[in-house]
N, CA and C atoms as a LAMMPS dump frame, in Angstrom:
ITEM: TIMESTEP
0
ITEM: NUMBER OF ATOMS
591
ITEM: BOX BOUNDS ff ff ff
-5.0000000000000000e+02 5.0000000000000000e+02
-5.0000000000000000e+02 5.0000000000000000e+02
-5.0000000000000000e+02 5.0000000000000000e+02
ITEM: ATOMS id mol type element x y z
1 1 1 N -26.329 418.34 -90.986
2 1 2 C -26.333 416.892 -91.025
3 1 3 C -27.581 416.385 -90.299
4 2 1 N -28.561 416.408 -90.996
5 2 2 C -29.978 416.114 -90.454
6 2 3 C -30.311 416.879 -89.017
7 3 1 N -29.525 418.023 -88.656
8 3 2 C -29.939 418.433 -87.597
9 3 3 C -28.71 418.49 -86.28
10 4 1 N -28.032 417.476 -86.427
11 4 2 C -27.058 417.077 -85.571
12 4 3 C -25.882 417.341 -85.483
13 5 1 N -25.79 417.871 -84.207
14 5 2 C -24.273 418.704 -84.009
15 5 3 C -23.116 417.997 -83.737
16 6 1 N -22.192 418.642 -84.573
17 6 2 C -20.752 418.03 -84.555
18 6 3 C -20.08 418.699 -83.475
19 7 1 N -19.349 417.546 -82.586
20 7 2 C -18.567 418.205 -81.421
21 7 3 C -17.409 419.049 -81.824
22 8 1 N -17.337 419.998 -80.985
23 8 2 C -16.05 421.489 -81.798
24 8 3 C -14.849 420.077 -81.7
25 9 1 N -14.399 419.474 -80.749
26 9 2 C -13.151 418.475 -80.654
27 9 3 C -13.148 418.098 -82.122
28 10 1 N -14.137 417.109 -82.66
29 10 2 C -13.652 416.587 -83.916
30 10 3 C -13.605 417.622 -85.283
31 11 1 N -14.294 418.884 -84.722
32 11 2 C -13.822 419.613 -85.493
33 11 3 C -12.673 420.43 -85.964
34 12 1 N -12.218 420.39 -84.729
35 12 2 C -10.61 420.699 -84.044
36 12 3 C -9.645 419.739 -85.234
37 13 1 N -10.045 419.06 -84.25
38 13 2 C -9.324 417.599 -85.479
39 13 3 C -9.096 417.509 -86.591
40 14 1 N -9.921 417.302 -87.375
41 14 2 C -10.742 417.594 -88.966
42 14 3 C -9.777 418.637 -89.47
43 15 1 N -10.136 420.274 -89.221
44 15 2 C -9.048 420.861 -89.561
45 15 3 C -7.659 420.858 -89.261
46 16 1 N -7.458 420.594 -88.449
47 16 2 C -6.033 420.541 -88.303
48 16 3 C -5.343 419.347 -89.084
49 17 1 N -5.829 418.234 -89.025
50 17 2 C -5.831 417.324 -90.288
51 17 3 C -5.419 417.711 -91.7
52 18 1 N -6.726 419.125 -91.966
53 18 2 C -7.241 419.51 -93.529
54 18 3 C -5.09 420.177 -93.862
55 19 1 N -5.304 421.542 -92.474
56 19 2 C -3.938 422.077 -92.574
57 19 3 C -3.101 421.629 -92.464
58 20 1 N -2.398 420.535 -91.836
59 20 2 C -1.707 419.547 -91.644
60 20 3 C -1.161 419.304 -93.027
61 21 1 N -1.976 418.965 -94.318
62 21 2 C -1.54 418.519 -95.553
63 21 3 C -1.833 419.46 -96.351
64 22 1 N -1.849 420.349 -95.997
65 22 2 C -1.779 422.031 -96.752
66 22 3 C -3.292 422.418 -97.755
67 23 1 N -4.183 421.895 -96.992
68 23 2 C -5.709 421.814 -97.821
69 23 3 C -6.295 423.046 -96.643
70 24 1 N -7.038 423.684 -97.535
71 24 2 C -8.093 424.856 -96.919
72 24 3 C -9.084 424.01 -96.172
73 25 1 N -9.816 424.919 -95.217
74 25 2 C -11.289 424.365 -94.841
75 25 3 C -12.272 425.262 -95.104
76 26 1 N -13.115 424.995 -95.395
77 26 2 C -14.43 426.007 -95.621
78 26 3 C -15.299 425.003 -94.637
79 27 1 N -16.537 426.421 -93.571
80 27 2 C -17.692 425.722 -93.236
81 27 3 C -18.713 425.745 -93.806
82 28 1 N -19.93 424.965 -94.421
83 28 2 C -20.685 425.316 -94.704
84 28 3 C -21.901 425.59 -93.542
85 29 1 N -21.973 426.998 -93.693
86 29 2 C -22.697 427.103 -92.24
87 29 3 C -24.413 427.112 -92.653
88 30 1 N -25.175 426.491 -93.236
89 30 2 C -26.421 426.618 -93.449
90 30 3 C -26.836 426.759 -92.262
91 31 1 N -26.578 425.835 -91.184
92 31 2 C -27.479 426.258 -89.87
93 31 3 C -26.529 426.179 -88.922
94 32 1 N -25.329 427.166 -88.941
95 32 2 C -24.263 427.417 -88.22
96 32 3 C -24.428 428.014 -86.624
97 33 1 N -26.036 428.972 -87.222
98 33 2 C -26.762 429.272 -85.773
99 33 3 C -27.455 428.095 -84.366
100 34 1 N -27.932 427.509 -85.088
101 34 2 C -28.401 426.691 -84.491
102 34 3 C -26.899 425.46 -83.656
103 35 1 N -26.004 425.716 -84.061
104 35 2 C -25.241 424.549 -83.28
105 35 3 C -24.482 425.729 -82.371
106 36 1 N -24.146 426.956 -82.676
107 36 2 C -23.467 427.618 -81.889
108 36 3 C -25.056 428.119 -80.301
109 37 1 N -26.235 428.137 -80.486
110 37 2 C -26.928 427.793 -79.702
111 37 3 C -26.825 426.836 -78.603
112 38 1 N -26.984 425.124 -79.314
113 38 2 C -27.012 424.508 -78.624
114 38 3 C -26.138 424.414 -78.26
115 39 1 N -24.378 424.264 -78.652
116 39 2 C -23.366 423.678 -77.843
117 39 3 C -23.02 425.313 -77.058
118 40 1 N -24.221 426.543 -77.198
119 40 2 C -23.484 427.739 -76.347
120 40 3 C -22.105 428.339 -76.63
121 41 1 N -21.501 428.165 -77.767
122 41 2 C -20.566 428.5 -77.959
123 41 3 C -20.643 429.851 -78.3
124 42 1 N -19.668 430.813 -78.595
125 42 2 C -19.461 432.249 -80.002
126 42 3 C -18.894 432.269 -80.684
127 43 1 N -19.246 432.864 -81.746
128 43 2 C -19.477 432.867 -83.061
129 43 3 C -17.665 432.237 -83.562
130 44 1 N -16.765 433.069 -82.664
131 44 2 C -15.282 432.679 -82.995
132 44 3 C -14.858 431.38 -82.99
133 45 1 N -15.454 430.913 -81.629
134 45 2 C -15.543 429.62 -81.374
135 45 3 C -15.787 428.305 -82.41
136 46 1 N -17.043 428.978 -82.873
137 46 2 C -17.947 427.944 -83.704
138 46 3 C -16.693 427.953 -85.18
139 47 1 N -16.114 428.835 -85.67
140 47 2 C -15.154 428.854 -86.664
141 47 3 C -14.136 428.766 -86.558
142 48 1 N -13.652 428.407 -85.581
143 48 2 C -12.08 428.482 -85.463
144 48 3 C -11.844 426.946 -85.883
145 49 1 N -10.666 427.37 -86.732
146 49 2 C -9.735 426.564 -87.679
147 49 3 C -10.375 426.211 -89.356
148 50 1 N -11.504 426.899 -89.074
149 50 2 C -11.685 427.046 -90.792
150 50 3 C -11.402 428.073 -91.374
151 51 1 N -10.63 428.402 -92.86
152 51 2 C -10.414 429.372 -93.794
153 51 3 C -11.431 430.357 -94.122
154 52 1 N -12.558 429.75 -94.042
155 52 2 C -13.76 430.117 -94.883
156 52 3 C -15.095 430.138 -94.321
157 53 1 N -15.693 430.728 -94.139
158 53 2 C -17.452 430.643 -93.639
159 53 3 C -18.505 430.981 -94.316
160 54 1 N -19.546 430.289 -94.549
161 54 2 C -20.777 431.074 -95.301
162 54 3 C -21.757 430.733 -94.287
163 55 1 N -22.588 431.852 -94.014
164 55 2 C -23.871 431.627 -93.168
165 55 3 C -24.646 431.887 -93.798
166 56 1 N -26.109 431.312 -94.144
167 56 2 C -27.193 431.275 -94.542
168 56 3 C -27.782 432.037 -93.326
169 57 1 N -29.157 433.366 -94.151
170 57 2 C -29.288 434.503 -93.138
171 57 3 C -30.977 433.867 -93.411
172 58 1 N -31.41 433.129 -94.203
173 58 2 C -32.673 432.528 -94.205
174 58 3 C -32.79 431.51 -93.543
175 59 1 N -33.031 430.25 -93.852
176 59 2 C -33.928 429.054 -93.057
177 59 3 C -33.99 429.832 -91.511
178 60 1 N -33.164 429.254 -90.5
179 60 2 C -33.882 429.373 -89.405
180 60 3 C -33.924 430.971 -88.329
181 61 1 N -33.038 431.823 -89.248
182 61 2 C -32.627 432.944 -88.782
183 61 3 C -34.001 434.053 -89.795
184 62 1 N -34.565 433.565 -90.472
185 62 2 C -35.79 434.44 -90.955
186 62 3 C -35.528 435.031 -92.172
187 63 1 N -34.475 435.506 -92.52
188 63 2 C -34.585 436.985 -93.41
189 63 3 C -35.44 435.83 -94.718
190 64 1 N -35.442 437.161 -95.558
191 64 2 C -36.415 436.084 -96.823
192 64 3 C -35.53 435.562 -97.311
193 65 1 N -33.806 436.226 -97.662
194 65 2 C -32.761 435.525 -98.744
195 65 3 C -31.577 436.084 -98.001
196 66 1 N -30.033 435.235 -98.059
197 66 2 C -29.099 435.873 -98.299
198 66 3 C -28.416 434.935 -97.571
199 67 1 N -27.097 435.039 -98.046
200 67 2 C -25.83 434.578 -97.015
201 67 3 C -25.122 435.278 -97.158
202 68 1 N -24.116 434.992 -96.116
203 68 2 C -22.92 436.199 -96.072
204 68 3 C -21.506 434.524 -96.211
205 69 1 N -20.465 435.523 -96.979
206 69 2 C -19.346 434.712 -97.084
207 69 3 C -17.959 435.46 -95.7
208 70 1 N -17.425 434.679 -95.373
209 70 2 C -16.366 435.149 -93.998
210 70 3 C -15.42 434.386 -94.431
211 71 1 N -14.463 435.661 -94.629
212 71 2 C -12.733 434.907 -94.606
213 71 3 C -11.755 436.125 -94.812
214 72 1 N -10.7 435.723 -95.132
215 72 2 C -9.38 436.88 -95.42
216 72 3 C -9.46 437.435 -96.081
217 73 1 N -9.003 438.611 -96.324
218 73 2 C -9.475 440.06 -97.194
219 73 3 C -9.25 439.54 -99.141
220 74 1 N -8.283 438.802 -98.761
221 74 2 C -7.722 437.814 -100.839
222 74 3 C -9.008 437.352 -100.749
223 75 1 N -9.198 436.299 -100.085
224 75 2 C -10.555 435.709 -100.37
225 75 3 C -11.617 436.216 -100.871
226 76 1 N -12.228 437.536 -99.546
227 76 2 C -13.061 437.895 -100.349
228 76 3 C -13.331 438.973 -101.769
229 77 1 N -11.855 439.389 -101.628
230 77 2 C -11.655 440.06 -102.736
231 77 3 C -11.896 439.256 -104.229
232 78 1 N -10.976 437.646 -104.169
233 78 2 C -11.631 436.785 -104.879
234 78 3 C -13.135 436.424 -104.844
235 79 1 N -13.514 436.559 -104.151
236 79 2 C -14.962 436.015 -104.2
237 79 3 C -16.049 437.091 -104.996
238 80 1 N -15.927 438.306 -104.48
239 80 2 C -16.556 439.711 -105.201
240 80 3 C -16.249 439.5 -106.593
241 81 1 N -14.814 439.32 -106.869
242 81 2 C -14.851 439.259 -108.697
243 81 3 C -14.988 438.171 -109.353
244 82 1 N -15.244 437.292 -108.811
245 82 2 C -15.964 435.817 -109.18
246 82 3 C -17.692 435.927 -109.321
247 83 1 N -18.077 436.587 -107.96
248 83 2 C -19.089 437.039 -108.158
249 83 3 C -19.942 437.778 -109.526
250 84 1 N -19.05 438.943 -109.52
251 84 2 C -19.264 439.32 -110.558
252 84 3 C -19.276 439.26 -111.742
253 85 1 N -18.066 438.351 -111.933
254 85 2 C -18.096 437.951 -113.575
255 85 3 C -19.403 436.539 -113.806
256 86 1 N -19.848 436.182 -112.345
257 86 2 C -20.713 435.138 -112.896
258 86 3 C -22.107 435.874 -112.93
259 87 1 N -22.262 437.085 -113.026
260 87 2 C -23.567 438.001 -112.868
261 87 3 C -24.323 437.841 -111.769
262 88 1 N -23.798 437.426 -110.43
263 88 2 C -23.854 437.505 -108.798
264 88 3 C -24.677 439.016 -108.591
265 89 1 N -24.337 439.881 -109.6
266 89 2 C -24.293 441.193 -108.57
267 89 3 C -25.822 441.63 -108.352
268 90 1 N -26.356 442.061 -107.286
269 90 2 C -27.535 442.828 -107.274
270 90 3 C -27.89 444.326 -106.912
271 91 1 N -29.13 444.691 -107.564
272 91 2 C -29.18 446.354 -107.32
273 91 3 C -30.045 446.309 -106.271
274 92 1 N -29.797 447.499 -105.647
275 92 2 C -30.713 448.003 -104.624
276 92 3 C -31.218 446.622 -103.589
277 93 1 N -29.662 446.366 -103.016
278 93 2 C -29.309 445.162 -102.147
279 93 3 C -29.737 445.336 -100.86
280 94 1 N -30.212 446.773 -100.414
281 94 2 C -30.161 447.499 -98.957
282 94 3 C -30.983 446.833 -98.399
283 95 1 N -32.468 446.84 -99.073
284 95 2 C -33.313 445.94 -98.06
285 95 3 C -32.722 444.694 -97.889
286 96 1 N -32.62 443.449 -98.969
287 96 2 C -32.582 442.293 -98.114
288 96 3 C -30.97 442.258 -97.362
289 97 1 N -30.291 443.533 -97.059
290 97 2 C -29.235 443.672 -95.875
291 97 3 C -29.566 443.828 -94.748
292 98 1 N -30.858 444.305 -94.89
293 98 2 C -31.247 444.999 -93.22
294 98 3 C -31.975 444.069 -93.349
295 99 1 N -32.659 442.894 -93.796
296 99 2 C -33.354 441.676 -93.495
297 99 3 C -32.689 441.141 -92.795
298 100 1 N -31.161 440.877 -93.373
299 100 2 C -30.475 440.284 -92.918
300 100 3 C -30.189 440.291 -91.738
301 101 1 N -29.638 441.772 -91.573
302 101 2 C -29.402 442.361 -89.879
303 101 3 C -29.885 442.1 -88.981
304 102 1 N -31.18 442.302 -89.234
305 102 2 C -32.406 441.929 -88.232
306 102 3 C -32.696 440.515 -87.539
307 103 1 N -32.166 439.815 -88.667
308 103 2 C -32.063 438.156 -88.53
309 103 3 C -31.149 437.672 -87.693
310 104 1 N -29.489 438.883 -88.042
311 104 2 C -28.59 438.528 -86.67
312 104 3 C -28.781 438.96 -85.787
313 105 1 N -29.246 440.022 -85.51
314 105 2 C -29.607 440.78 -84.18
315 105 3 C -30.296 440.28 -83.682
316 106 1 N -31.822 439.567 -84.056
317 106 2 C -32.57 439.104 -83.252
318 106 3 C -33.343 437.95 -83.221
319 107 1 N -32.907 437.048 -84.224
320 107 2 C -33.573 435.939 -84.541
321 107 3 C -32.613 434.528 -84.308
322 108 1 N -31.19 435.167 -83.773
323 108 2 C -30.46 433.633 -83.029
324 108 3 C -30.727 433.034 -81.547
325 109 1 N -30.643 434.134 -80.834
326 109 2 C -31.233 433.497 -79.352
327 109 3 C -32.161 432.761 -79.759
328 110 1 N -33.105 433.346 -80.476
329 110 2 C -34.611 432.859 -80.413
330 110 3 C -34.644 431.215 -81.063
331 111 1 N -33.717 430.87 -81.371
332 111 2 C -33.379 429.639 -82.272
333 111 3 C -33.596 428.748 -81.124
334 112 1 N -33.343 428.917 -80.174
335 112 2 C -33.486 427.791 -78.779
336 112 3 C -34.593 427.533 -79.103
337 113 1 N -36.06 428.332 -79.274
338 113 2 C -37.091 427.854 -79.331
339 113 3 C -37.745 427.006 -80.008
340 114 1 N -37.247 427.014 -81.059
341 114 2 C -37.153 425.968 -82.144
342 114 3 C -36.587 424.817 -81.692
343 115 1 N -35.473 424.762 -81.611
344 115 2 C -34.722 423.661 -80.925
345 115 3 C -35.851 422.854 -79.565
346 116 1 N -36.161 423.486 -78.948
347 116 2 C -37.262 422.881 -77.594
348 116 3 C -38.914 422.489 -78.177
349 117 1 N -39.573 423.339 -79.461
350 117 2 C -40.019 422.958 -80.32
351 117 3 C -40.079 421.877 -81.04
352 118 1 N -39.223 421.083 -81.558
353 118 2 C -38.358 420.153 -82.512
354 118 3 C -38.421 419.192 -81.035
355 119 1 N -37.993 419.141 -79.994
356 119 2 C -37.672 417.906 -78.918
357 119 3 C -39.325 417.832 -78.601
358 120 1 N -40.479 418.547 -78.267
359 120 2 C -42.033 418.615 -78.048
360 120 3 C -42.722 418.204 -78.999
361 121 1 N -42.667 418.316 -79.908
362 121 2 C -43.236 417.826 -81.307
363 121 3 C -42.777 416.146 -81.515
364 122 1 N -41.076 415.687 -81.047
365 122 2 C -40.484 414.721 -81.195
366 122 3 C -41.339 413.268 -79.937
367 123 1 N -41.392 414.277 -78.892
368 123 2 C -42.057 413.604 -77.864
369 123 3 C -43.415 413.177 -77.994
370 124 1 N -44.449 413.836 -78.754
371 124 2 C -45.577 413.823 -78.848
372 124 3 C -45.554 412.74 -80.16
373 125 1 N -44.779 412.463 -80.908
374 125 2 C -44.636 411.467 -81.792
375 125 3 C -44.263 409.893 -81.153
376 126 1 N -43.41 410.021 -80.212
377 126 2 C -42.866 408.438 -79.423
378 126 3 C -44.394 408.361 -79.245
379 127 1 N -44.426 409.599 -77.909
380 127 2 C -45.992 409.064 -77.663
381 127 3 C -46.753 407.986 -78.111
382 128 1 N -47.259 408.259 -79.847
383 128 2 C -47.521 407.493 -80.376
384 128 3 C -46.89 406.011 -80.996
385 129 1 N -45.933 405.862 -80.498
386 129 2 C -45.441 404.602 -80.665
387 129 3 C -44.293 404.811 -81.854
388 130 1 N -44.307 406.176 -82.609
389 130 2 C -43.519 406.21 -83.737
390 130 3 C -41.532 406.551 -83.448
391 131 1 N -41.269 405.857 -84.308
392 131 2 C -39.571 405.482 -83.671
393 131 3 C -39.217 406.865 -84.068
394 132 1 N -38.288 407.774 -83.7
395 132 2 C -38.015 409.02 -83.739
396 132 3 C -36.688 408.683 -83.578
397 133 1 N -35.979 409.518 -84.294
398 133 2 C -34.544 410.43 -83.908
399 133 3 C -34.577 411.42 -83.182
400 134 1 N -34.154 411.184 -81.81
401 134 2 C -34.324 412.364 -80.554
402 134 3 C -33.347 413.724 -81.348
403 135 1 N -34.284 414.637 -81.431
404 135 2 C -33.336 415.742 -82.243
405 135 3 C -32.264 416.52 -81.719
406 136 1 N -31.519 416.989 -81.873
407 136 2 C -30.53 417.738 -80.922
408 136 3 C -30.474 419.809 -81.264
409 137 1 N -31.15 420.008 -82.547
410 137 2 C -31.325 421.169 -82.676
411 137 3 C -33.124 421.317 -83.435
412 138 1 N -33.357 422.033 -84.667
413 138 2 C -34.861 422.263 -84.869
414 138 3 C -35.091 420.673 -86.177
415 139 1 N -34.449 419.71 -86.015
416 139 2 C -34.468 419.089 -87.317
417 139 3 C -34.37 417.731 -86.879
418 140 1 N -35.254 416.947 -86.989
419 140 2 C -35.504 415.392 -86.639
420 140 3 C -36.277 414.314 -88.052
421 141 1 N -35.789 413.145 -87.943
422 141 2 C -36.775 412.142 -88.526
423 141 3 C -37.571 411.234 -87.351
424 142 1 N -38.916 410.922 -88.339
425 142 2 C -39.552 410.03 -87.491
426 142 3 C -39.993 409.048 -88.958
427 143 1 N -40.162 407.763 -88.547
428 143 2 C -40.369 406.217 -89.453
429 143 3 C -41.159 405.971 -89.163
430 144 1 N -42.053 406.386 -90.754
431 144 2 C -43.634 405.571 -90.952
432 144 3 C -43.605 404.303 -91.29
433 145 1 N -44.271 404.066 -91.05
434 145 2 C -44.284 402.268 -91.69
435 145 3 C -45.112 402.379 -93.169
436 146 1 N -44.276 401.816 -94.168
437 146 2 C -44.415 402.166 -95.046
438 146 3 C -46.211 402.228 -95.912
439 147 1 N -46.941 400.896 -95.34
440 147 2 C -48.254 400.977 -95.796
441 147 3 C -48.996 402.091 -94.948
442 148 1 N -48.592 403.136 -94.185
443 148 2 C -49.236 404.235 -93.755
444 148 3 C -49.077 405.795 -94.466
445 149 1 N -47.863 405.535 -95.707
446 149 2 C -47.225 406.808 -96.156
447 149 3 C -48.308 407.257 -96.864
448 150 1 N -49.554 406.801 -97.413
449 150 2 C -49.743 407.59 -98.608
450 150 3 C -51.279 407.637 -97.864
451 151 1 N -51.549 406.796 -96.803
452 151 2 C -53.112 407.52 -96.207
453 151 3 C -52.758 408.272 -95.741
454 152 1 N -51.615 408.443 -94.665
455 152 2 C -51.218 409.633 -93.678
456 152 3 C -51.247 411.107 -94.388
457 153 1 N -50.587 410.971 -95.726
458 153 2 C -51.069 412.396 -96.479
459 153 3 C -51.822 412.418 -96.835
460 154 1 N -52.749 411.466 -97.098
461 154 2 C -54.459 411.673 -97.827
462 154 3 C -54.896 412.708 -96.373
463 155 1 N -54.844 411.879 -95.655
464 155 2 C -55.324 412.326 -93.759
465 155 3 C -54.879 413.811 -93.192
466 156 1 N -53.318 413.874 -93.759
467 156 2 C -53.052 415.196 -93.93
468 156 3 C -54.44 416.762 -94.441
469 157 1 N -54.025 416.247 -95.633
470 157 2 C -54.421 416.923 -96.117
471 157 3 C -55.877 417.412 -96.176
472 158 1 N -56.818 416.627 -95.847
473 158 2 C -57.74 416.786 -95.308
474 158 3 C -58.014 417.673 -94.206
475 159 1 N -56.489 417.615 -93.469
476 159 2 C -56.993 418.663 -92.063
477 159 3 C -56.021 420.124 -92.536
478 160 1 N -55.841 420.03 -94.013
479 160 2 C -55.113 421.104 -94.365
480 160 3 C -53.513 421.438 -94.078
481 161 1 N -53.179 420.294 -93.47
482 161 2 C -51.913 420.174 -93.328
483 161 3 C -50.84 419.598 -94.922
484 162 1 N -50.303 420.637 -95.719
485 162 2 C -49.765 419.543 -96.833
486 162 3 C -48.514 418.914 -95.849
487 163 1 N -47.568 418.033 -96.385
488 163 2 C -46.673 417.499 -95.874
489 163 3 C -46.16 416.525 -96.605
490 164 1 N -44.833 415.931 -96.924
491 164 2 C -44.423 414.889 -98.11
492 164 3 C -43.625 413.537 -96.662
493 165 1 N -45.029 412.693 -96.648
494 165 2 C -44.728 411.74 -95.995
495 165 3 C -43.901 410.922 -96.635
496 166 1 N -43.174 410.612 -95.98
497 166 2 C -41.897 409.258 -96.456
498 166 3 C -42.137 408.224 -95.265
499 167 1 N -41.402 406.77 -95.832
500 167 2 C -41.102 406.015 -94.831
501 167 3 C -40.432 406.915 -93.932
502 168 1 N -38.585 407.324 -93.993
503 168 2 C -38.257 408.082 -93.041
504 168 3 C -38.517 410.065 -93.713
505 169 1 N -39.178 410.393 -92.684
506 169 2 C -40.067 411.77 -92.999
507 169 3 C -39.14 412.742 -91.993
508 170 1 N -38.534 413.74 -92.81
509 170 2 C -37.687 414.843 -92.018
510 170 3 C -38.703 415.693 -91.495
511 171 1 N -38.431 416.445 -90.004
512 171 2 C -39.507 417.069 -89.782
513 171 3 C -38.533 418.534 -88.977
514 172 1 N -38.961 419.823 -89.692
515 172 2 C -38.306 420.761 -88.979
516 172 3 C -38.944 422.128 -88.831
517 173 1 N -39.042 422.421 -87.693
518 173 2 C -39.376 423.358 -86.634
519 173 3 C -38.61 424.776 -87.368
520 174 1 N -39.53 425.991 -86.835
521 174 2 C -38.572 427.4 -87.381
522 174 3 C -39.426 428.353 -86.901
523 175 1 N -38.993 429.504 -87.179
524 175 2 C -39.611 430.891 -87.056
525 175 3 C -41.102 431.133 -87.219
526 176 1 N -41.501 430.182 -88.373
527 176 2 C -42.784 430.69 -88.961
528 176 3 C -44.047 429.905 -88.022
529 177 1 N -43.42 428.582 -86.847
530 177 2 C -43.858 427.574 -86.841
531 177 3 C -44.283 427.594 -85.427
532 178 1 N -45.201 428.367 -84.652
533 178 2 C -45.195 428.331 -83.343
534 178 3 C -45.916 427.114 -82.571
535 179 1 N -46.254 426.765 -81.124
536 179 2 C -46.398 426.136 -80.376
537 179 3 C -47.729 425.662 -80.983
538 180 1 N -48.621 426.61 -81.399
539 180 2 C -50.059 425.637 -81.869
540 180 3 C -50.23 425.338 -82.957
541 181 1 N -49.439 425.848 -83.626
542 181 2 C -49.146 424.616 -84.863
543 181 3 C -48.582 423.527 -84.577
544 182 1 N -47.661 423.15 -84.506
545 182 2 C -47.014 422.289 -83.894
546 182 3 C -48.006 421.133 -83.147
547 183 1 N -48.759 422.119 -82.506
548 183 2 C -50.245 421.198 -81.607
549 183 3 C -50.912 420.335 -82.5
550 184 1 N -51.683 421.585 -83.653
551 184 2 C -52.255 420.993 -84.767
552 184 3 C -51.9 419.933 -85.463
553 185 1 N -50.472 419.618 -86.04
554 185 2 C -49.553 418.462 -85.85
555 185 3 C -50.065 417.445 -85.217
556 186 1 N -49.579 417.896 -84.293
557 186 2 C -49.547 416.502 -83.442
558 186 3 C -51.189 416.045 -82.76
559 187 1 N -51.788 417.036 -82.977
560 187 2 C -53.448 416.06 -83.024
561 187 3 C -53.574 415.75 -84.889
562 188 1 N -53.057 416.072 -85.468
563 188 2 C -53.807 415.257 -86.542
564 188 3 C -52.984 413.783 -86.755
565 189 1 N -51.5 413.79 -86.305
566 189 2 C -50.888 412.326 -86.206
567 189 3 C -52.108 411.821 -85.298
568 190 1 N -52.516 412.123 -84.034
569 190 2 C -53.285 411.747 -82.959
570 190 3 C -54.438 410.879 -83.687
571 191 1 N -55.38 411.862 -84.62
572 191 2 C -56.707 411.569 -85.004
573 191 3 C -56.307 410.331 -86.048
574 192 1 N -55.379 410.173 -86.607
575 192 2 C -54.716 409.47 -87.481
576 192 3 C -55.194 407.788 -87.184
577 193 1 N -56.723 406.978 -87.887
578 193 2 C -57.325 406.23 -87.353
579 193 3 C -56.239 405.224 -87.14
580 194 1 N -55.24 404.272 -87.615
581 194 2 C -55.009 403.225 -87.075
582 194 3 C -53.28 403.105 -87.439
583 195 1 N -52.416 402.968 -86.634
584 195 2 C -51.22 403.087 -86.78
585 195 3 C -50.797 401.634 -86.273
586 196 1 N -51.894 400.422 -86.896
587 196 2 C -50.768 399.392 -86.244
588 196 3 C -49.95 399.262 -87.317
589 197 1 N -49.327 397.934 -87.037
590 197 2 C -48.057 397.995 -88.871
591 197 3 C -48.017 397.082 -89.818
């Protein structure tokens, strides 16, 4: 949800709600890592009271592709032959498994950095006077004023930065994205000749 973590309480809630009237929950965990980071929770934690889990082992956890599905043995037994009859299946799956692995083993701690990334990058934008959504994990907006959207990428791009400026412009931090990039960033907003509105 643009970045922003849902407190486990209303999640508490939510499901027990869902079960309450005899409805499943599934999480969609695209960036399931990143909130069990910031709110410090584990992994049990972060799922408890949903049926169902899928974690995405790409965006901020690295591997090149994959998610994994988590639930009760029916489930995934349903899910494998669903899989399969929709031509899901792949050969010689081993590598992007051990992509995967690698991604849980060692690329969630490291998610903080991103996250402190995403708040430095956010800061260096107020700086400039630009209204920001203080981020709470690697994923923030900041609001151009609209007669600046289409020099700011001319300006971009010039310093080799591509980027798809919007009035409100999502901006997110990751693995690939270290501290001097990030710099580079934020001096070319800097060099950026005139930001009145």
């Amino acid at each position: 949800m643009g970045g922003r973590v849902l407190p486990p309480a209303y999640l508490r809630d939510a499901t027990t709600l869902a079960h309450t009237h005899g409805l499943r929950t599934h999480l969609d965990g695209a960036r399931l890592f990143n909130a069990i980071v910031k709110l410090k929770l584990d992994e049990r934690a972060a799922a408890a009271g949903f049926d169902s889990v899928s974690v995405c082992l790409s965006k901020g956890l690295g591997a090149p592709a994959g998610s994994v599905l988590l639930g009760s043995r029916d489930l995934i037994a349903a899910a494998r032959r669903w899989r399969k009859a929709l031509g899901g299946g792949m050969r010689q799956a081993g590598i992007l498994a051990a992509a995967g692995l690698y991604a849980l083993e060692h690329n969630v701690a490291r998610l903080a950095e991103d996250h402190d990334n995403a708040a430095y990058l956010a800061e260096g934008l107020r700086d400039l006077g630009l209204p920001v959504v203080p981020p709470q994990t690697n994923i923030f907006y900041v609001d151009i004023p609209a007669r600046h959207v289409a020099p700011l990428t001319e300006h971009f791009l010039r310093r080799g930065i591509r980027a798809s400026v919007a009035a409100h412009t999502r901006l997110v931090t990751h693995l690939d994205l270290p501290r001097a990039k990030i710099d580079a960033v934020l001096s070319a907003f800097r060099e950026y000749p005139d930001w009145s509105p």
